[in-house]
BATI-187186 format. One record per residue (C-alpha): x, y, z; residue number from 1; residue in one letter. Coordinates in nm, 4 decimals. Layout:
# residues N
[[X, Y, Z], NUM, 'a']
...
This chain:
# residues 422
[[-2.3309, -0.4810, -2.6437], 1, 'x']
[[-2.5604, -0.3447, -2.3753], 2, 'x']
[[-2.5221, -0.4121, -2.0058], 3, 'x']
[[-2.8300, -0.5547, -1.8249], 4, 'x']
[[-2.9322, -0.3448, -1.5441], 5, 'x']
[[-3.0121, -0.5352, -1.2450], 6, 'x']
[[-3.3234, -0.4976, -1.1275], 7, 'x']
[[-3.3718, -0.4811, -0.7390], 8, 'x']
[[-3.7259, -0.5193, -0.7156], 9, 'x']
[[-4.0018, -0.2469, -0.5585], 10, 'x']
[[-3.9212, -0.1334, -0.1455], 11, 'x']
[[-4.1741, 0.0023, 0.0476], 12, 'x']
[[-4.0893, 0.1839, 0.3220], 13, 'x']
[[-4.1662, 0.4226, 0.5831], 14, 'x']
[[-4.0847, 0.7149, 0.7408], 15, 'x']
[[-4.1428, 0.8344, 1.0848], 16, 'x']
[[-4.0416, 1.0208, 1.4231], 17, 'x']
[[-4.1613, 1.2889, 1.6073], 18, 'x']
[[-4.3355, 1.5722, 1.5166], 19, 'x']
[[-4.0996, 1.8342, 1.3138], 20, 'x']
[[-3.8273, 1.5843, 1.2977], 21, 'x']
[[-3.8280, 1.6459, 0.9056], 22, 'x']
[[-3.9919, 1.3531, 0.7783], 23, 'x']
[[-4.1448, 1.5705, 0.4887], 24, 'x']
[[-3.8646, 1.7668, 0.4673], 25, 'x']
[[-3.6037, 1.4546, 0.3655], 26, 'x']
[[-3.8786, 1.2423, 0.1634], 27, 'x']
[[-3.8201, 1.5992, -0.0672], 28, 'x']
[[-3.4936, 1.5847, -0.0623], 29, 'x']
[[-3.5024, 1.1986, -0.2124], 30, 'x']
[[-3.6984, 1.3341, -0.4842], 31, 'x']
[[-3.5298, 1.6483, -0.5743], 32, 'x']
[[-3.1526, 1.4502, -0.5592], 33, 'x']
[[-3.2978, 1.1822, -0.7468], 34, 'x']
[[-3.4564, 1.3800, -0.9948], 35, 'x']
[[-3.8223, 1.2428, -0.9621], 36, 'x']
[[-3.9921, 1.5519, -0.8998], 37, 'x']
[[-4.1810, 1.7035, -1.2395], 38, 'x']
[[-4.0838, 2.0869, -1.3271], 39, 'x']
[[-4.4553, 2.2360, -1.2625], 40, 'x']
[[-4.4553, 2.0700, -0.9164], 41, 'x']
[[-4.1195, 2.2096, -0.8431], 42, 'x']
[[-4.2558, 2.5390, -0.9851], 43, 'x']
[[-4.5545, 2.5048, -0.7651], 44, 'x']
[[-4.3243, 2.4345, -0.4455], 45, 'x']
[[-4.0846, 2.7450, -0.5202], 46, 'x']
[[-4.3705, 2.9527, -0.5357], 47, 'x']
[[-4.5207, 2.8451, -0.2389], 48, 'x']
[[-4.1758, 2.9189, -0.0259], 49, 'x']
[[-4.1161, 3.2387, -0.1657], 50, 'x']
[[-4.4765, 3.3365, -0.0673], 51, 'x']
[[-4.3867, 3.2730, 0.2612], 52, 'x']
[[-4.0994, 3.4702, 0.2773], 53, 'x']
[[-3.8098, 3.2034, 0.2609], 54, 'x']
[[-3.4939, 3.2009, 0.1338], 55, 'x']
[[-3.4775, 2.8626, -0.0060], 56, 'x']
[[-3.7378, 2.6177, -0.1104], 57, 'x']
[[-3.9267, 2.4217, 0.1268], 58, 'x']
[[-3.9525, 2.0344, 0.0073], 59, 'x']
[[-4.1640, 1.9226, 0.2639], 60, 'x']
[[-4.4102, 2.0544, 0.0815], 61, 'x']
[[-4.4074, 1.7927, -0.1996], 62, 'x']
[[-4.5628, 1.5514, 0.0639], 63, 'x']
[[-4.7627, 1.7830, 0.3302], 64, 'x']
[[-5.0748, 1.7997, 0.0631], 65, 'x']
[[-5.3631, 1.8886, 0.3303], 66, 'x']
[[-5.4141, 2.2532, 0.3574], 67, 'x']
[[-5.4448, 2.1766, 0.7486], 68, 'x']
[[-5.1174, 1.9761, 0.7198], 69, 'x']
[[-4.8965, 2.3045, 0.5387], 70, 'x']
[[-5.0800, 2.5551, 0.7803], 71, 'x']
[[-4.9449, 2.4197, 1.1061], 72, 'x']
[[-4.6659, 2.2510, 0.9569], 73, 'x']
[[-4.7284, 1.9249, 1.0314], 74, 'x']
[[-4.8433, 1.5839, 0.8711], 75, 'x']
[[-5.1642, 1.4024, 0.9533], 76, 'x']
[[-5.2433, 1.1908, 0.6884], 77, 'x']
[[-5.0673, 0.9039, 0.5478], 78, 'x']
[[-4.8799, 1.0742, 0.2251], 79, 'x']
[[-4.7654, 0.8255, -0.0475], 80, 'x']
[[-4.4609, 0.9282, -0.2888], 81, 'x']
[[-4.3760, 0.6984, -0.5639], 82, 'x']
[[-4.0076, 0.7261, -0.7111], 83, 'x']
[[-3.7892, 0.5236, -0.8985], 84, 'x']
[[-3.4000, 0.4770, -0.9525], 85, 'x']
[[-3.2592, 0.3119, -1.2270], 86, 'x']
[[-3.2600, -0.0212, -1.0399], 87, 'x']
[[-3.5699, -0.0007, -0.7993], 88, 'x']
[[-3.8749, 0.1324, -0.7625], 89, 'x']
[[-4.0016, 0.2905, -0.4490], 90, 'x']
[[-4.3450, 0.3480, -0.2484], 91, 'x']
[[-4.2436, 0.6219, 0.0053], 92, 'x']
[[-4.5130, 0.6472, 0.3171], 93, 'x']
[[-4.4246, 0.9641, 0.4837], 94, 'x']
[[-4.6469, 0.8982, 0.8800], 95, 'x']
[[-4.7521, 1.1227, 1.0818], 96, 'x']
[[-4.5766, 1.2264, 1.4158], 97, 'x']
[[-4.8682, 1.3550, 1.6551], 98, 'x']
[[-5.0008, 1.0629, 1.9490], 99, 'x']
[[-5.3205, 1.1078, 1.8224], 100, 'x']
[[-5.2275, 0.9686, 1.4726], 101, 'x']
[[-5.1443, 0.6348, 1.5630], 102, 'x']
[[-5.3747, 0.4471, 1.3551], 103, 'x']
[[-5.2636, 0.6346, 1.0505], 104, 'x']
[[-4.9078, 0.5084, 1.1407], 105, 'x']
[[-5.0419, 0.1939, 1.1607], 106, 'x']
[[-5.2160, 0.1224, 0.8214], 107, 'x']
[[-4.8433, 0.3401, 0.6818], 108, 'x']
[[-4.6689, 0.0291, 0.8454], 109, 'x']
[[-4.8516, -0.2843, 0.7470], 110, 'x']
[[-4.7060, -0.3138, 0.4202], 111, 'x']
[[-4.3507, -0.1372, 0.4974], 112, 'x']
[[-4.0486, -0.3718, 0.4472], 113, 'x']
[[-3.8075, -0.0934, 0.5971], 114, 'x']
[[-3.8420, 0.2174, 0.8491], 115, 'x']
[[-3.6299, 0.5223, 0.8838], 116, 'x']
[[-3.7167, 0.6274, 1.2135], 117, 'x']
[[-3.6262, 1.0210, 1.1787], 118, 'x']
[[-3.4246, 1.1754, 1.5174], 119, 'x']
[[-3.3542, 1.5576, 1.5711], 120, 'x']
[[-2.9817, 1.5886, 1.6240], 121, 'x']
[[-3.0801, 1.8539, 1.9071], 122, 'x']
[[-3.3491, 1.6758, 2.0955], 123, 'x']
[[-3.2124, 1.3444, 2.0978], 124, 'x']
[[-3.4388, 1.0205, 2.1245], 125, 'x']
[[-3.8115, 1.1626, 2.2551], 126, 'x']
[[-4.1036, 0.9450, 2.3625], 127, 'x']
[[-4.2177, 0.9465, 1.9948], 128, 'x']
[[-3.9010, 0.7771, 1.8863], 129, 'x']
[[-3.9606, 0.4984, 2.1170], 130, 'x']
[[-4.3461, 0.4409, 2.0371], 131, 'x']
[[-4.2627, 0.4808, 1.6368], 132, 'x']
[[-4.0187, 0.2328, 1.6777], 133, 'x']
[[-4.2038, -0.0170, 1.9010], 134, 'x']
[[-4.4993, 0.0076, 1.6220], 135, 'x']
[[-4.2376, -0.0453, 1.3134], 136, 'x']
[[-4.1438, -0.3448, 1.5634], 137, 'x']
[[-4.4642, -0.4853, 1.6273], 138, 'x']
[[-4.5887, -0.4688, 1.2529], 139, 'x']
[[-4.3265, -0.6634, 1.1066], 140, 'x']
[[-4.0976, -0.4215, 0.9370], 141, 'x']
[[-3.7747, -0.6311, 0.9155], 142, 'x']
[[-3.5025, -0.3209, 0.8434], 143, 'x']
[[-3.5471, 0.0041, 1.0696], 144, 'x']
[[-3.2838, 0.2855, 0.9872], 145, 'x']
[[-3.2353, 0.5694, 1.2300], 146, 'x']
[[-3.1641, 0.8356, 1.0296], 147, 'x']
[[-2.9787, 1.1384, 1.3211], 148, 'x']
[[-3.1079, 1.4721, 1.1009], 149, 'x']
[[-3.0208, 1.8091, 1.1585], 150, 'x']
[[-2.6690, 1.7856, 1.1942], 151, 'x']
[[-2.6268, 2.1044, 1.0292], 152, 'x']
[[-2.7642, 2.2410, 1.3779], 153, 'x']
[[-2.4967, 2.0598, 1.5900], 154, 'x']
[[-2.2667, 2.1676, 1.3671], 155, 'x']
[[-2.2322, 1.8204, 1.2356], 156, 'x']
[[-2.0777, 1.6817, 1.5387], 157, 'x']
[[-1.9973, 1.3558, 1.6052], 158, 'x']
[[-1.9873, 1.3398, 1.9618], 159, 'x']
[[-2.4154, 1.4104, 1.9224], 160, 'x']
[[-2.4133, 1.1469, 1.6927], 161, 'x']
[[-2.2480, 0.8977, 1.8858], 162, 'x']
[[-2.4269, 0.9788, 2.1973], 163, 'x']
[[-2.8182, 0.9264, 2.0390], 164, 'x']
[[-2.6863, 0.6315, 1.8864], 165, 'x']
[[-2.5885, 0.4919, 2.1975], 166, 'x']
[[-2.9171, 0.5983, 2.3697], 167, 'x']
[[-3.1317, 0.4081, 2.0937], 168, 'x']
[[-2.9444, 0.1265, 2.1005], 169, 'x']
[[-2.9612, 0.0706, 2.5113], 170, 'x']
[[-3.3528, 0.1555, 2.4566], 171, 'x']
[[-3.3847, -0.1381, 2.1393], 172, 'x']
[[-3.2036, -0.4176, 2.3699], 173, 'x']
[[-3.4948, -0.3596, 2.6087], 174, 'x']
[[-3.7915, -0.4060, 2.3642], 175, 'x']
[[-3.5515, -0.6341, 2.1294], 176, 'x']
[[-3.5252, -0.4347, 1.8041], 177, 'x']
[[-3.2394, -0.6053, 1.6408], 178, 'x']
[[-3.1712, -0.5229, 1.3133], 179, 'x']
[[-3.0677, -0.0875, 1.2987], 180, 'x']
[[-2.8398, 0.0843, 1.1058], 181, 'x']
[[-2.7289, 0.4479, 1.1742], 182, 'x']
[[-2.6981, 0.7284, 0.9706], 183, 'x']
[[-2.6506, 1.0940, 1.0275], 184, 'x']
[[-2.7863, 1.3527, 0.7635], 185, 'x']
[[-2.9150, 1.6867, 0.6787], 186, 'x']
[[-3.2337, 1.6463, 0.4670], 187, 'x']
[[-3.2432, 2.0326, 0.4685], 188, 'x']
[[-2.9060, 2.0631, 0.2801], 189, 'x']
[[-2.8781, 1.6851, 0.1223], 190, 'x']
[[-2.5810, 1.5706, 0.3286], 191, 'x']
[[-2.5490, 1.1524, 0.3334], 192, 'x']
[[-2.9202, 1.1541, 0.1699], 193, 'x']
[[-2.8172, 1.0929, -0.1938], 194, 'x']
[[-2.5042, 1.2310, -0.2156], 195, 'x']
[[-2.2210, 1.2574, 0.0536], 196, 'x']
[[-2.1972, 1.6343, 0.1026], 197, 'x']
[[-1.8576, 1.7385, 0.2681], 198, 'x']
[[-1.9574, 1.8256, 0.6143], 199, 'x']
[[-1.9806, 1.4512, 0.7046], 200, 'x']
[[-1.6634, 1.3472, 0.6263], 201, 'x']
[[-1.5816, 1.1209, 0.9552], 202, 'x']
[[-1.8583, 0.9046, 0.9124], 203, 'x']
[[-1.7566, 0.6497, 0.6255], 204, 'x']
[[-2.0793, 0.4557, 0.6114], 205, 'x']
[[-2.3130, 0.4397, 0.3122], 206, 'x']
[[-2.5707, 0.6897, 0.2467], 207, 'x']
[[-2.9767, 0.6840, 0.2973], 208, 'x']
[[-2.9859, 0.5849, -0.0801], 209, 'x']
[[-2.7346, 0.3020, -0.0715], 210, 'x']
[[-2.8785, 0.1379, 0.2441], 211, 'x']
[[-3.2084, 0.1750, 0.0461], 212, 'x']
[[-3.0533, -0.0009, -0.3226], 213, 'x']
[[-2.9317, -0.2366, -0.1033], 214, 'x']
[[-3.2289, -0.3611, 0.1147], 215, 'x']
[[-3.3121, -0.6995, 0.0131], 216, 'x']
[[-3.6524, -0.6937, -0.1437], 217, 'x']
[[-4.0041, -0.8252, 0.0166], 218, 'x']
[[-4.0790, -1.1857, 0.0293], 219, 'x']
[[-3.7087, -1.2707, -0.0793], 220, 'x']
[[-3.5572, -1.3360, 0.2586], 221, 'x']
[[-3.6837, -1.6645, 0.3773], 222, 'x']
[[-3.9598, -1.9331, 0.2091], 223, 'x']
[[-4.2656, -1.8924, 0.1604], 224, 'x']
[[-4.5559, -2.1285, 0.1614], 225, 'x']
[[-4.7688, -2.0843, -0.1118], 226, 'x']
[[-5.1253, -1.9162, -0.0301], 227, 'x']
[[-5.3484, -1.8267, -0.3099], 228, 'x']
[[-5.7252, -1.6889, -0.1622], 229, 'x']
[[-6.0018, -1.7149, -0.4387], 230, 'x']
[[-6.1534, -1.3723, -0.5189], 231, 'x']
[[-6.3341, -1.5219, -0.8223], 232, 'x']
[[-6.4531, -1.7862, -1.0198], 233, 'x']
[[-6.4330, -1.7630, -1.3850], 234, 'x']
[[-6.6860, -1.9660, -1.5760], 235, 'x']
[[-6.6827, -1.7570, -1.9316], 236, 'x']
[[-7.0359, -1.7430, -2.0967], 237, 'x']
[[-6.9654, -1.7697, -2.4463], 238, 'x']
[[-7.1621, -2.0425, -2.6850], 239, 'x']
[[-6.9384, -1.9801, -3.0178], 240, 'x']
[[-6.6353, -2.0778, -2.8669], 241, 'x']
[[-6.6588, -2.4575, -2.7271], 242, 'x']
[[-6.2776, -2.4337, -2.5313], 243, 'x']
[[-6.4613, -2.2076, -2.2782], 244, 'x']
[[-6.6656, -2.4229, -2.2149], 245, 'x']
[[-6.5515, -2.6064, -1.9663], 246, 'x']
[[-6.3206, -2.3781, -1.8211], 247, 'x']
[[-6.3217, -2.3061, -1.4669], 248, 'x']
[[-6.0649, -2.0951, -1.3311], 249, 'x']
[[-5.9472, -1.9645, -0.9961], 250, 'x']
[[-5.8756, -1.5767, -1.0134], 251, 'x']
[[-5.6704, -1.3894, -0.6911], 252, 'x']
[[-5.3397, -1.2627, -0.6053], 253, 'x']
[[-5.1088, -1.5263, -0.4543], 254, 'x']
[[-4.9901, -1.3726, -0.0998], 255, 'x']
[[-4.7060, -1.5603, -0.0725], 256, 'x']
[[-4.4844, -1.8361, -0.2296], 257, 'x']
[[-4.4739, -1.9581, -0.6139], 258, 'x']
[[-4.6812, -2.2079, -0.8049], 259, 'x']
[[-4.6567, -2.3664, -1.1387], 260, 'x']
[[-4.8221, -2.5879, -1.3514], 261, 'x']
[[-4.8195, -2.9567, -1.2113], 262, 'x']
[[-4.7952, -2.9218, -0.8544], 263, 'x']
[[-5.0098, -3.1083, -0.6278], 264, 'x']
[[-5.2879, -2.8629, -0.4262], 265, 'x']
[[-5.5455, -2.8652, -0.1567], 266, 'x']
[[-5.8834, -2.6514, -0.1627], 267, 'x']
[[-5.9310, -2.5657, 0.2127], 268, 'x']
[[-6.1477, -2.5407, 0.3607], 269, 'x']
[[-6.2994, -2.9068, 0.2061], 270, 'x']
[[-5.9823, -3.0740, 0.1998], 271, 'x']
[[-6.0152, -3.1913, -0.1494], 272, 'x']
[[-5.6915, -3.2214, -0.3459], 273, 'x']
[[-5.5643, -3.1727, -0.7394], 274, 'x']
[[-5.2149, -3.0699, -0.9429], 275, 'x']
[[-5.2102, -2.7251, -1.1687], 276, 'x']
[[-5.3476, -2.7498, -1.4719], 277, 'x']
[[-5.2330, -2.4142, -1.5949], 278, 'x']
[[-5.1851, -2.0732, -1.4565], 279, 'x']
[[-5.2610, -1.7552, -1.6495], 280, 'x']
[[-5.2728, -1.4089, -1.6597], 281, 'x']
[[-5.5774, -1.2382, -1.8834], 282, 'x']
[[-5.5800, -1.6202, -2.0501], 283, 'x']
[[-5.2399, -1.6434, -2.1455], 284, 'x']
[[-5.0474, -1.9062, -2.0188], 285, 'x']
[[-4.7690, -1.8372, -1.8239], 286, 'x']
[[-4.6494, -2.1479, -1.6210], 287, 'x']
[[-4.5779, -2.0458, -1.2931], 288, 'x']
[[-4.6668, -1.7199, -1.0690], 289, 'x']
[[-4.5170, -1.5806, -0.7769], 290, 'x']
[[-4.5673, -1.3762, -0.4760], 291, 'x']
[[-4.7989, -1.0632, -0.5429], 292, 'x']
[[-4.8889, -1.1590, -0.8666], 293, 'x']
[[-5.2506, -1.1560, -0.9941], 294, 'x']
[[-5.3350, -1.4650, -1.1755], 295, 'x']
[[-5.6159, -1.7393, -1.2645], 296, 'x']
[[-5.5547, -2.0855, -1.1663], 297, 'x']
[[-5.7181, -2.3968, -1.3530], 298, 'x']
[[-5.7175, -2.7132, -1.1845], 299, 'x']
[[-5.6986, -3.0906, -1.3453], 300, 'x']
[[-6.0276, -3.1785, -1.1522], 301, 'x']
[[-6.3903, -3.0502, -1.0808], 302, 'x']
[[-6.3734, -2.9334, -0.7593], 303, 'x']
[[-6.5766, -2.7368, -0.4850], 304, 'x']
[[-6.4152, -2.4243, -0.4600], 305, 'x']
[[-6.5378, -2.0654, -0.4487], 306, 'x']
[[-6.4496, -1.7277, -0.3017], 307, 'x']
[[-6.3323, -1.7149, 0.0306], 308, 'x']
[[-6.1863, -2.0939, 0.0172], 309, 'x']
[[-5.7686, -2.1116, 0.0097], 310, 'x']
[[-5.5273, -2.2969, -0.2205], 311, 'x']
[[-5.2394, -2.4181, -0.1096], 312, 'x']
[[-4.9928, -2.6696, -0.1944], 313, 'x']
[[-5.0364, -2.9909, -0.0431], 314, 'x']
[[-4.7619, -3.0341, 0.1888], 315, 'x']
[[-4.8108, -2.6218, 0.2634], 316, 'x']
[[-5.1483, -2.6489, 0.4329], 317, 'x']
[[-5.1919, -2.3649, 0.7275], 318, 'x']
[[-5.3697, -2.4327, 1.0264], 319, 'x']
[[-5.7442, -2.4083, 1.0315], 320, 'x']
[[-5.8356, -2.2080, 1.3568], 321, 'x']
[[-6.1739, -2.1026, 1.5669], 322, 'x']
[[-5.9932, -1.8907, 1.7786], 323, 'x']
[[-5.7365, -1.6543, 1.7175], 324, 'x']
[[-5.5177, -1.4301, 1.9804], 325, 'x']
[[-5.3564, -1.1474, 1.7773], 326, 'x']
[[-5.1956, -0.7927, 1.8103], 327, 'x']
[[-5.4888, -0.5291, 1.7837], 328, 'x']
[[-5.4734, -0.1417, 1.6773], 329, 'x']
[[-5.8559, -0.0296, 1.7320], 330, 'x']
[[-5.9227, 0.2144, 1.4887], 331, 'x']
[[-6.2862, 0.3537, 1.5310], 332, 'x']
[[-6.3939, 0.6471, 1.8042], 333, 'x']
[[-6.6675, 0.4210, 1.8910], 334, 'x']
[[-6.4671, 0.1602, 2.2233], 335, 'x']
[[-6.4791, -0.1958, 2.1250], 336, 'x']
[[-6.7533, -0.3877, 2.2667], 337, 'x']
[[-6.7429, -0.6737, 2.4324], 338, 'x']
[[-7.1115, -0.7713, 2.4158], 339, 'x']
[[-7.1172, -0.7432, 2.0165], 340, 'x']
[[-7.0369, -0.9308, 1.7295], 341, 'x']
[[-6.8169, -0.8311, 1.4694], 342, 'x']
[[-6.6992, -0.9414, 1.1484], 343, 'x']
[[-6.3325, -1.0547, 1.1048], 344, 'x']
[[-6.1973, -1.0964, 0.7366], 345, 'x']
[[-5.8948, -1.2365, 0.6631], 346, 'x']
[[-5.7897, -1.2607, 0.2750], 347, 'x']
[[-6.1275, -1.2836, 0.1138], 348, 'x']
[[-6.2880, -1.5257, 0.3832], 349, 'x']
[[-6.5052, -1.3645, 0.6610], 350, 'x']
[[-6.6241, -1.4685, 0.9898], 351, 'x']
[[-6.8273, -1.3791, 1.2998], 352, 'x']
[[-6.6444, -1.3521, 1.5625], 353, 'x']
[[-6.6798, -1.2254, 1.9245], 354, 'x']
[[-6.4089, -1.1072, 2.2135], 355, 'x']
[[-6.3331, -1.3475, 2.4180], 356, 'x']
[[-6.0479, -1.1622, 2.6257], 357, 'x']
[[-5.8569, -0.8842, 2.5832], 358, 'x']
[[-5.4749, -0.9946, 2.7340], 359, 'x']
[[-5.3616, -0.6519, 2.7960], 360, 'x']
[[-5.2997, -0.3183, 2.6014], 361, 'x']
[[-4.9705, -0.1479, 2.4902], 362, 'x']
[[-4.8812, 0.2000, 2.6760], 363, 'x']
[[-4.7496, 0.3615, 2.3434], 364, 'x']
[[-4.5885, 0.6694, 2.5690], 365, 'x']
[[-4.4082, 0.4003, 2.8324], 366, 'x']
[[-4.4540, 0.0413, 2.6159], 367, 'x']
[[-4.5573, -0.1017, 2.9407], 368, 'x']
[[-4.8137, -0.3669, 2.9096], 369, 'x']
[[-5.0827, -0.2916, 3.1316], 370, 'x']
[[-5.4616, -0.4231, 3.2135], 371, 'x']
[[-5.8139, -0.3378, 3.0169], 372, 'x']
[[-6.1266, -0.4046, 2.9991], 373, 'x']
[[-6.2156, -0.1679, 2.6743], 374, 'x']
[[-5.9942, -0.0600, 2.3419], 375, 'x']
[[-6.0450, 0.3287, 2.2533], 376, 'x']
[[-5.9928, 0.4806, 1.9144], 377, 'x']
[[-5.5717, 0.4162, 1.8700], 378, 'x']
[[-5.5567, 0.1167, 2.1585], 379, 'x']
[[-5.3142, -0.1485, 2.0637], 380, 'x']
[[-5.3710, -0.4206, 2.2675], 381, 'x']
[[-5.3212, -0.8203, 2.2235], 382, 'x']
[[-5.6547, -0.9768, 2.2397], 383, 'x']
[[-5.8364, -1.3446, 2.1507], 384, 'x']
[[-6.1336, -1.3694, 1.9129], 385, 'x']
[[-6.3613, -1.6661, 1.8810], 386, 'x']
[[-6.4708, -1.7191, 1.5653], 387, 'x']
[[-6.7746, -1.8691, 1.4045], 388, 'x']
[[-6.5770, -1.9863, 1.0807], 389, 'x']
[[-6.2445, -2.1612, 1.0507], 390, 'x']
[[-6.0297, -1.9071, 0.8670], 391, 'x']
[[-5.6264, -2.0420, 0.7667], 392, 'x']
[[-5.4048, -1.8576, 0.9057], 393, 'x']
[[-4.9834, -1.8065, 0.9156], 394, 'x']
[[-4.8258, -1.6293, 1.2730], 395, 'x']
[[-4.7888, -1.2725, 1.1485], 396, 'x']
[[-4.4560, -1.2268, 1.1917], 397, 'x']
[[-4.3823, -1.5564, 0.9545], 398, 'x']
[[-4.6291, -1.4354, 0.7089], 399, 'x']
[[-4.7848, -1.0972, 0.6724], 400, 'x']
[[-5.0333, -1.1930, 0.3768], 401, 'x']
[[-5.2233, -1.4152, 0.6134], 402, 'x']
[[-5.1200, -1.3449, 0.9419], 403, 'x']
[[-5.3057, -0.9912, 0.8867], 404, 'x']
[[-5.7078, -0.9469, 0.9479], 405, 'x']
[[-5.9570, -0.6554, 0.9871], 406, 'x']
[[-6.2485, -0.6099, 1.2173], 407, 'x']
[[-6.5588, -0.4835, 1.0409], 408, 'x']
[[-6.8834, -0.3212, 1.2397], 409, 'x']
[[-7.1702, -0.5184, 1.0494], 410, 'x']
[[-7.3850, -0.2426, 1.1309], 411, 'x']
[[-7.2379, 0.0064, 0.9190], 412, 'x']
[[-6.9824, -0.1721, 0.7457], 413, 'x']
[[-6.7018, 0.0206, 0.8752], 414, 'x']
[[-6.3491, -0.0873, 0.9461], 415, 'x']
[[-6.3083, -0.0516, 1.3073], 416, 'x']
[[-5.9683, -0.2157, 1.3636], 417, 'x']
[[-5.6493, -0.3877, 1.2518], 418, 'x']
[[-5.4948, -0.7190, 1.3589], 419, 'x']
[[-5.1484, -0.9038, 1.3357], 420, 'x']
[[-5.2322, -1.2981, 1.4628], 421, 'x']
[[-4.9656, -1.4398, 1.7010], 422, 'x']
């Protein structure tokens, strides 16, 4: 008889901290203890190291993949590691650590469900502790872990450990970071990463991997509403087959919540209502789809509906807005204007939309709030829009499929910033 292996579903998740904490360095070590990294690769690595003259191989290499990123040591651009136990599967975002970076952090964390937020057992919490955190905070990530490294430098002593702990957790009380868990490690020699080690042996928590197993997955921690935004409509052309042709389906990835055949749904933004006819996936029928799924929806009735329009259940429906106030990271060099119009899109509906105030911005070195009148390239500020659609929207923090937008420059088409509605 074979056992069913339980399967914990895919965890995104992010690591950050300040600059040579050794973010690279234990994102590596996951690999290598797990076993995910392929023999050329580690071939490639070990070469690499013993070019340079060290004495054991250097796993931060597996993620620093910029030639500007392994010559100063350092990581600027978002790197994305995929591994997989035998009951999860994992996206890894390894962010970068340097002020100036912000914006990559940013786009890391939109899609995170957990943070380790990496400390140097010698330098204690640093300014770039604080602001990672505050941004893993502000985007939604539910589950931060503060992962103390190093502790192969302090001679893996407690009292350090106990003493950063306590200094993190008077600084999260003040901006209200509630859920942490602790964890000291050594990415350099694997101690508490996958395995225990035996330098450790006072702390009797679990290790990085175990929190990580055990992290409830995305979307599964409160209801959902159900929001499906159309991407497409299918009307197949095809005269020899006379079932296609009347079929009209709904293609797009449901952002949140389930739907099956049956239940009663709105098109927004007309208003006009119908009940599941069927819900497929490359035309097979499947019943009912769920969150993150990409599917095609056929309704009972002819109805208006067309990319950029919503459906949602009926007793679901979202609030229809003009003007929205949201969390802004401004990602372009070029300052944002208050004199232009921009294009917002949120799901697959866009909208003018012009700056109507800008509330304050977010000092990511103190995380005071302070005044402006412009955003610079890495800004985060909280700021209203007025908007020359209605667009259906869900508080960010309830909702991060549709609580999330982009600003777009119409004049080149470029995405110039990143917003979390409030």
């Amino acid at each position: 008889m074979t056992t069913q292996i339980e399967d914990h579903g895919l965890l995104r998740f992010l690591t950050c901290g300040s600059v040579d904490d050794g973010k690279s360095t234990l994102i590596g070590r996951l690999l290598f203890d797990t076993k995910t990294i392929l023999a050329d690769t580690l071939n490639a690595i070990e070469k690499t190291s013993q070019k340079r003259g060290l004495g054991a191989v250097d796993l931060s290499l597996l993620t620093d993949g910029l030639q500007a990123e392994r010559e100063q040591g350092i990581t600027i651009d978002v790197a994305y590691r995929y591994f997989s136990t035998g009951t999860r599967k994992y996206i890894i975002a390894d962010a970068p650590g340097h002020e100036q970076y912000t914006r990559n952090m940013v786009t890391a964390a939109s899609t995170a469900n957990l943070a380790i937020i990496l400390i140097d057992a010698r330098k204690g919490v640093l300014t770039q502790t604080r602001r990672h955190s505050k941004l893993a905070s502000l985007v939604g990530i539910p589950h931060l872990v503060v992962a103390i490294n190093k502790m192969d430098l302090v001679d893996y002593s407690q009292e350090t450990y106990e003493k950063i702990k306590a200094d993190y957790l008077e600084f999260a009380a003040k901006v209200g970071i509630e859920d942490i868990r602790f964890i000291p490690l050594s990415a350099l020699n694997g101690d508490m990463i996958v395995e225990r080690g035996e330098r450790l042996d006072w702390y009797d928590g679990p290790t990085l991997m175990e929190i990580l197993e055990a992290v409830p997955a995305a979307h599964t921690e409160h209801d959902e509403p159900f929001r499906f935004p159309v991407q497409y409509v299918c009307r197949p052309q095809d005269s020899t087959n006379p079932e296609l042709h009347d079929y009209r389906g709904f293609m797009g990835r449901v952002e949140s919540g389930s739907i099956k055949v049956g239940d009663p749904v709105t098109v927004l933004p007309n208003g006009l209502e119908s009940t599941v006819k069927a819900v497929q996936i490359g035309g097979v029928d499947i019943g009912e789809a769920f969150t993150e799924q990409s599917v095609t929806i056929l309704l009972a009735d002819e109805i208006d509906c067309s990319r950029g329009d919503m459906i949602v259940k009926t007793a679901e429906a979202p609030a229809a807005v003009k003007e929205i106030r949201a969390t802004v990271c401004w990602l372009a060099e070029a300052p944002l204007d208050r004199a232009r119009t921009y294009l917002i899109r949120h799901t697959t509906r866009d909208s003018k939309a012009k700056l109507t105030a800008i509330d304050h911005r977010l000092d990511v070195n103190t995380l005071d709030k302070v005044a402006a009148d412009k955003l610079a390239m890495n800004d985060i500020a909280e700021v209203t829009f007025k908007l020359a659609q209605p667009l259906f929207v869900d508080p960010y923090a309830e909702n991060r499929g549709t609580g999330a937008f982009i600003v777009i420059d119409e004049s080149n088409n470029n995405t110039v910033g990143a917003g979390m509605i409030l």
